[in-house]
C-alpha positions in Angstrom: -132.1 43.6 -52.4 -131.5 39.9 -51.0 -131.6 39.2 -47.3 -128.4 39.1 -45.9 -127.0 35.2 -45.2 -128.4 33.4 -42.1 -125.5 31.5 -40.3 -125.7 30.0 -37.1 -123.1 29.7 -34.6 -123.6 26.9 -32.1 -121.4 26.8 -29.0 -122.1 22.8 -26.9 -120.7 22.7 -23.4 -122.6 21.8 -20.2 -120.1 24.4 -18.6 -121.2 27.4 -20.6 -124.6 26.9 -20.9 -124.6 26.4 -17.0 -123.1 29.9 -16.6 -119.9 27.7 -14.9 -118.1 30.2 -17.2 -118.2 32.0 -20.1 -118.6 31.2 -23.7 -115.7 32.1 -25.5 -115.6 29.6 -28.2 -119.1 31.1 -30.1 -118.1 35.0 -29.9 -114.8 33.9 -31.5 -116.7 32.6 -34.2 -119.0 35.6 -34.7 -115.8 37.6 -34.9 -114.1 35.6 -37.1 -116.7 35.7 -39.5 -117.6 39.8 -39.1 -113.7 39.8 -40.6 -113.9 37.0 -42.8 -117.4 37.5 -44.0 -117.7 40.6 -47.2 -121.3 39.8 -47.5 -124.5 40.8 -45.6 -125.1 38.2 -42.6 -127.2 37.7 -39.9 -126.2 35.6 -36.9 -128.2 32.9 -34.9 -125.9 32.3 -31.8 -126.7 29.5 -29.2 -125.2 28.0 -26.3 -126.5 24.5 -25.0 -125.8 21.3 -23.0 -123.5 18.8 -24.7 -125.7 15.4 -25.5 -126.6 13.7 -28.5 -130.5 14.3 -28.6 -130.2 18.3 -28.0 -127.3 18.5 -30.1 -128.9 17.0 -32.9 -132.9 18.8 -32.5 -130.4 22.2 -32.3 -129.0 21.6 -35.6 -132.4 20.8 -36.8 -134.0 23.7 -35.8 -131.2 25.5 -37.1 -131.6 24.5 -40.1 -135.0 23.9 -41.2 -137.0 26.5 -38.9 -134.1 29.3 -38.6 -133.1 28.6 -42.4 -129.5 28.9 -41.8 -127.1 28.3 -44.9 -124.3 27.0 -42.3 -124.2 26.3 -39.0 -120.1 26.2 -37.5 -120.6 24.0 -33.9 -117.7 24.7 -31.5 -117.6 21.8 -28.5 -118.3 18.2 -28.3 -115.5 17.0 -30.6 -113.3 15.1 -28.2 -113.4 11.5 -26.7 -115.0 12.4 -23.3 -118.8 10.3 -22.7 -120.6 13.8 -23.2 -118.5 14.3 -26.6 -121.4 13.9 -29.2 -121.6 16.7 -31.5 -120.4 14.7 -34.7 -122.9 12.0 -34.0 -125.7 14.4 -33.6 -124.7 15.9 -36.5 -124.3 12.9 -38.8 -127.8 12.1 -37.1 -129.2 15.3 -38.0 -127.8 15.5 -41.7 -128.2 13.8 -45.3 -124.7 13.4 -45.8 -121.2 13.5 -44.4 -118.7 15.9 -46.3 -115.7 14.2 -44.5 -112.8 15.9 -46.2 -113.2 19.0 -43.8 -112.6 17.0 -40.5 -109.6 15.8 -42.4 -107.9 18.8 -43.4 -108.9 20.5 -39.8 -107.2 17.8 -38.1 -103.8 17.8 -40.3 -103.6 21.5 -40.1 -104.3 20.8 -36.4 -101.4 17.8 -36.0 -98.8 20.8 -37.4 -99.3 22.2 -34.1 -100.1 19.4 -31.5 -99.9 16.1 -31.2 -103.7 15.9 -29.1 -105.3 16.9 -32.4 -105.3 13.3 -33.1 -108.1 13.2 -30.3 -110.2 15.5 -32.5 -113.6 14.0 -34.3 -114.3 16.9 -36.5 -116.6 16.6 -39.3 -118.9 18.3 -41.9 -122.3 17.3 -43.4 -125.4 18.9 -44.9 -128.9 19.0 -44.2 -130.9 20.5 -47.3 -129.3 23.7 -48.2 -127.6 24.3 -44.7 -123.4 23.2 -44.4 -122.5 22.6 -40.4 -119.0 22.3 -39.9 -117.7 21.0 -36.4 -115.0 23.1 -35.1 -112.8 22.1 -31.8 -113.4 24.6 -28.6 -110.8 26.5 -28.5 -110.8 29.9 -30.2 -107.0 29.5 -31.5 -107.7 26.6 -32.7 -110.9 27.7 -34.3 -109.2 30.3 -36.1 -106.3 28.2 -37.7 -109.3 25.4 -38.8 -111.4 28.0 -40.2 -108.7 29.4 -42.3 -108.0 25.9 -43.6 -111.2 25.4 -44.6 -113.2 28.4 -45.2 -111.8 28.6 -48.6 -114.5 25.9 -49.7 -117.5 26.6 -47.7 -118.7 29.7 -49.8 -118.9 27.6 -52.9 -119.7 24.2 -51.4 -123.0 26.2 -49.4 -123.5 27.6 -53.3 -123.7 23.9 -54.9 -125.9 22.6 -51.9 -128.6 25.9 -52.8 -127.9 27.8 -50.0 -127.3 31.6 -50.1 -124.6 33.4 -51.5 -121.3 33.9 -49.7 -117.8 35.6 -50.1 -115.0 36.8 -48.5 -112.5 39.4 -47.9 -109.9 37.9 -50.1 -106.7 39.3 -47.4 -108.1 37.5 -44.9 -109.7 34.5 -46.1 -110.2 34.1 -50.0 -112.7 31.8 -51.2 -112.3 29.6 -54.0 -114.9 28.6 -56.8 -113.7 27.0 -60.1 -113.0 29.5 -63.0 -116.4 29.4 -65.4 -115.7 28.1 -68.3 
């Protein structure tokens, strides 16, 4: 029997991680992926600071030490000073996947006009896929749905473990073998 998939879920906000309120952005994520998800998993949930050095050690760790396949960041995405999640991401990774950020933010423009202001992205580090979502759980959920489609196979090609989905809630999609 394999061990079940190791994904992290990485919530960055000085507010939350300050206990100035609650984290509802990373449990959103964790539930969205208990529905999503029809494969064993084991979560690595953190909250921390927004800033470009923690950010990008986080996803590091995350990666390399925890082992995670993918890592889904929620926070950091917009234009304000502290908003540095995609560069400590990029920093952190061997390469961009930038078709992700696109599609999030087009799906995202169907429903407001801000979504412009979003810096999604996507990159790799090894075997490990982080995605950067936007901080809102609504939002969350419509992004995932656009692109959770891909991840399973795209974590696959990059070595990382094996992932599937409940195909009425999110179906993944992996070329037909020839």
């Amino acid at each position: 029997m394999t061990a079940p998939a190791k994904i992290g879920v990485l919530t960055v906000s000085d507010r939350a991680s300050a206990g100035v309120y609650d984290d509802i952005s990373g449990p959103a994520i964790a539930e969205w992926l208990g529905k999503a998800l029809s494969v064993p998993f084991e979560l690595d949930r953190r909250v921390i600071p927004d800033g470009f050095e923690l950010v990008r050690d986080t996803l590091i760790d995350m990666a390399d030490k925890a082992r995670c396949c993918l890592v889904l960041t929620t926070g950091g995405t917009g234009p304000a000073p502290r908003d540095l999640t995609p560069e400590a991401t990029l920093a952190a990774c061997d390469r961009e996947l930038p078709g992700f950020g696109e599609l999030m933010r087009m799906k995202s423009l169907e429903q407001t006009p801000t979504a412009i202001l979003s810096r999604q992205t996507a990159a790799h580090r090894g075997a490990c896929l982080i995605v950067n979502l936007p901080g809102s759980p609504r939002s969350i959920d419509l992004c995932l749905k656009a692109v959770f489609p891909a991840i399973p196979y795209c974590v696959e090609l990059m070595g990382g473990a094996w992932l599937d989905t409940h195909p009425g809630f999110v179906k993944t999609v992996r070329p037909a073998k020839k």
